[in-house]
N, C-alpha and C positions, 0 to 999 in steps of 0.2 A: 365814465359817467353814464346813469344807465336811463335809456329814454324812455321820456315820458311815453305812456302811451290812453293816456285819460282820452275820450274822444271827445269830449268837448275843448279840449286843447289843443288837438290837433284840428279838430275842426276851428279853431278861431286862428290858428297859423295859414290852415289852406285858404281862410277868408282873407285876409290879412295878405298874405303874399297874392293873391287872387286880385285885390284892390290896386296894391301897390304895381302890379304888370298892364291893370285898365288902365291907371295913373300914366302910368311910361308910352304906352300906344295910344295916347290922347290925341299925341301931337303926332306928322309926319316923320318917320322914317329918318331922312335928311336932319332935323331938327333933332331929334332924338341921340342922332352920331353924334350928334356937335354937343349936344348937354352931355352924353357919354365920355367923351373923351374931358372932359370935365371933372367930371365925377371920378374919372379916373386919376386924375391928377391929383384931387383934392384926397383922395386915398390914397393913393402910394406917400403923399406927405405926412397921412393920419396914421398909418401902417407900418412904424417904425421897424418894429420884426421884420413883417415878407418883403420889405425895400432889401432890409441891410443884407437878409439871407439871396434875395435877386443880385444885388451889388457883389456878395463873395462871391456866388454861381460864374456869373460872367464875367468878373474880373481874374478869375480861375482857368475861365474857360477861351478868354480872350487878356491873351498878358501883353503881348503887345500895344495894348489901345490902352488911350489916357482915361483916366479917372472922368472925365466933361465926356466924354464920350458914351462910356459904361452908365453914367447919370442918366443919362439921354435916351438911354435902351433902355433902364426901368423904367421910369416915366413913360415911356411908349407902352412898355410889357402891360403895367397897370391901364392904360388906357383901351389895350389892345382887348383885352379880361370884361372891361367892363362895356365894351361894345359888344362882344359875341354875345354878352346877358342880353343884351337891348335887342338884338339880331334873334335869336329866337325867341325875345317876347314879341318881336314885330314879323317872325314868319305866319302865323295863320292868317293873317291880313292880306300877305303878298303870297302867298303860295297856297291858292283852293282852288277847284277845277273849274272854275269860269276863268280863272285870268292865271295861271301857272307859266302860258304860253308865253303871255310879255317878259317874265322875268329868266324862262328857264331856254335856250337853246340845247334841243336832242340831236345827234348827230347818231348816224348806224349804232342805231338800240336795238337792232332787231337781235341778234343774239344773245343779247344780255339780258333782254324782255323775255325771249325764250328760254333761259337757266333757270332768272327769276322765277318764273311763272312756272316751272317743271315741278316744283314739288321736293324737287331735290335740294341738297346742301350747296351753297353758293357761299363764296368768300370775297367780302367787297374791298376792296383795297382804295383808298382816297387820298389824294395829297392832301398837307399839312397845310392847307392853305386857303384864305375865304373862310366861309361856315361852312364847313364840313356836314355841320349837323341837317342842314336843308336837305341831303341826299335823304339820311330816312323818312324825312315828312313829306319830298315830293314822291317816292316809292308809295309811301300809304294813298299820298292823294290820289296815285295813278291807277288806285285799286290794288297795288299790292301786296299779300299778307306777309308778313315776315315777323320772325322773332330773332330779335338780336340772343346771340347765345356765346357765357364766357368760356372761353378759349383757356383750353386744360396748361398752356405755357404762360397763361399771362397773370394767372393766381398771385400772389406772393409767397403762400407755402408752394409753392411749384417752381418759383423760381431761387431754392439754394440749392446749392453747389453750381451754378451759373457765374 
């Protein structure tokens, strides 16, 4: 399907999605999780396809576990999805440089400050775990310029014969 690229289209999508992120950060953080994890619910129910395609995934990937179990991990999985949306539409709230401090504990940055900040190539490696995504927004907040760049093995034409 080939996109649109009218700019008055896309400019009423970026309004539009623009509205609906003011909409979601209206309310508290805490409040937001909690209608997230809602939202997630009531999509994985409306989502008949990416349920059922979740449900083979892991009932493939976990054979031993009952079918009320494997339920129970979609329903989380879709909950999980639609929080991290809600989590960076609520990071620039909680993560700008007057108050980064309260949420972010740094522990021996000092070398890592120093790669960063060298100019040179740096490869950041993060657990799969939390919002990940916070690292590049509090990097920028902390002044640091970076350009994420894709990695020649992670292409999809890069990756046959794999």
């Amino acid at each position: 399907m080939a996109r649109n690229t009218n700019p008055w289209v896309l400019h009423s999508q970026y309004l539009a999605v623009r509205a609906l992120a003011m909409g979601l950060t209206s309310v508290n953080a805490d409040a937001s999780m909690a209608a997230a994890r809602g939202v997630g619910r009531v999509v994985c129910m409306l989502d008949r396809r990416h349920r059922m395609r979740a449900f083979y995934n892991l009932r493939r990937s976990l054979a031993g576990v009952s079918p009320r179990i494997i339920d129970e991990l979609v329903v989380g999985s879709f909950e999980h999805l639609i929080q991290l949306a809600m989590e960076v539409c609520h990071t620039p709230r909680i993560i700008h440089p007057h108050a980064w401090t309260q949420r972010v504990q740094l522990t021996d940055m000092g070398p890592a400050i120093a790669q960063l900040s060298s100019g040179k190539p740096a490869l950041l490696v993060t657990g799969h775990m939390g919002n990940w995504e916070i690292l590049g927004y509090l990097l920028a907040t902390l002044g640091l310029r970076f350009t994420p760049s894709p990695v020649r093995w992670t292409t999809r034409s890069s990756m046959t014969g794999f």
